[in-house]
C-alpha positions as CSV (number, residue, x, y, z in Angstrom):
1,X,26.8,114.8,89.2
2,X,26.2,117.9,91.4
3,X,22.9,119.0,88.8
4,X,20.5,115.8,89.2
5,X,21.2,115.9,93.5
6,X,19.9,119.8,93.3
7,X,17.3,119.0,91.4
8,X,16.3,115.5,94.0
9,X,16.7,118.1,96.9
10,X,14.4,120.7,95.1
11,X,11.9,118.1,94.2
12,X,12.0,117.1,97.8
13,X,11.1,120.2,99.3
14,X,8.3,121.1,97.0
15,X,6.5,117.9,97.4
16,X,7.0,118.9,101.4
17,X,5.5,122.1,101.5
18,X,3.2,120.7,98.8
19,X,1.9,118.0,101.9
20,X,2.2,121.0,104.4
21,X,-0.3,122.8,102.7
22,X,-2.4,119.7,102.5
23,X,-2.7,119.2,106.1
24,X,-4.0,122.6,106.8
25,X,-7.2,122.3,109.0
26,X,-8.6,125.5,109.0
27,X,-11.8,124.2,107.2
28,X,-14.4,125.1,109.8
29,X,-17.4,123.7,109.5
30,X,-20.0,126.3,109.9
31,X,-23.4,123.6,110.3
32,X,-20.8,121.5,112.8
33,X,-23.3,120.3,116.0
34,X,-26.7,121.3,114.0
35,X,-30.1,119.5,113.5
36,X,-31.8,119.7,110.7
37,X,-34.1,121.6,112.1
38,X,-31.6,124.5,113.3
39,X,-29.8,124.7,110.5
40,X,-33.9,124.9,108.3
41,X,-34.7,127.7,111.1
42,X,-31.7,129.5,109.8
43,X,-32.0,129.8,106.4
44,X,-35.4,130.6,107.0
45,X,-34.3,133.4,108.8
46,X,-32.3,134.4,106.1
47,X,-35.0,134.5,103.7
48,X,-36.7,136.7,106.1
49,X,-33.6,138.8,106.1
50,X,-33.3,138.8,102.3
51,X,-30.2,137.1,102.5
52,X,-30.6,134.8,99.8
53,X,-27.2,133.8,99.2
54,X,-26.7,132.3,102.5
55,X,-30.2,131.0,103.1
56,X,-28.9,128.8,99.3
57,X,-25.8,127.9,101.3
58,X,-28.2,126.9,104.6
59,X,-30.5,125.2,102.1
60,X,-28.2,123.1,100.3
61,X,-25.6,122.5,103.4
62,X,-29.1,121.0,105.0
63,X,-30.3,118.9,102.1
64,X,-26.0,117.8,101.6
65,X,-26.4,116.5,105.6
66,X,-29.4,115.1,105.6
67,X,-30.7,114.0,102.4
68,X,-33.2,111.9,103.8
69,X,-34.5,113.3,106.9
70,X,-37.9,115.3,107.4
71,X,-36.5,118.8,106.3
72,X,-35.3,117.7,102.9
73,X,-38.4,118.4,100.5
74,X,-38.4,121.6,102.4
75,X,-34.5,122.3,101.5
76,X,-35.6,121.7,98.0
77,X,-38.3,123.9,98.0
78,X,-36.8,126.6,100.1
79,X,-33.7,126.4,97.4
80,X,-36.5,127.2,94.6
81,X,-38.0,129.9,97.0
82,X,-34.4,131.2,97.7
């Protein structure tokens, strides 16, 4: 009878650290507090850096946040430009 309690008390602890890990906050939120338009103005100043991978990641964050708003056709375009 001694086995199947190990294994429970296993178990248990795995699915702890399993929700431990899940809680983790230390997604920062790199766009957190930006307009549209700040967050256009800096991937446009990573195209002018030739940083195209993170004027993508400025273009798509942008068009993901405000799908609608007055910067999005020129997300789209500056992800085809990109």
């Amino acid at each position: 009878m001694v086995f199947p309690l190990i294994n429970l008390r296993i178990i248990l602890v795995v699915v702890a650290a399993l929700l431990l890990m899940a809680c983790n906050t230390n997604n920062k939120d790199a766009y957190k507090g930006m307009s549209a338009a700040q967050i256009y103005t800096q991937a446009e100043k990573n195209v002018a850096k030739e940083n195209y991978s993170q004027a993508t990641k400025d273009f798509e964050a942008l068009e993901a946040r405000f799908p609608y708003g007055e910067f999005s056709d020129k997300a789209q375009l500056g992800l085809v430009n990109a």
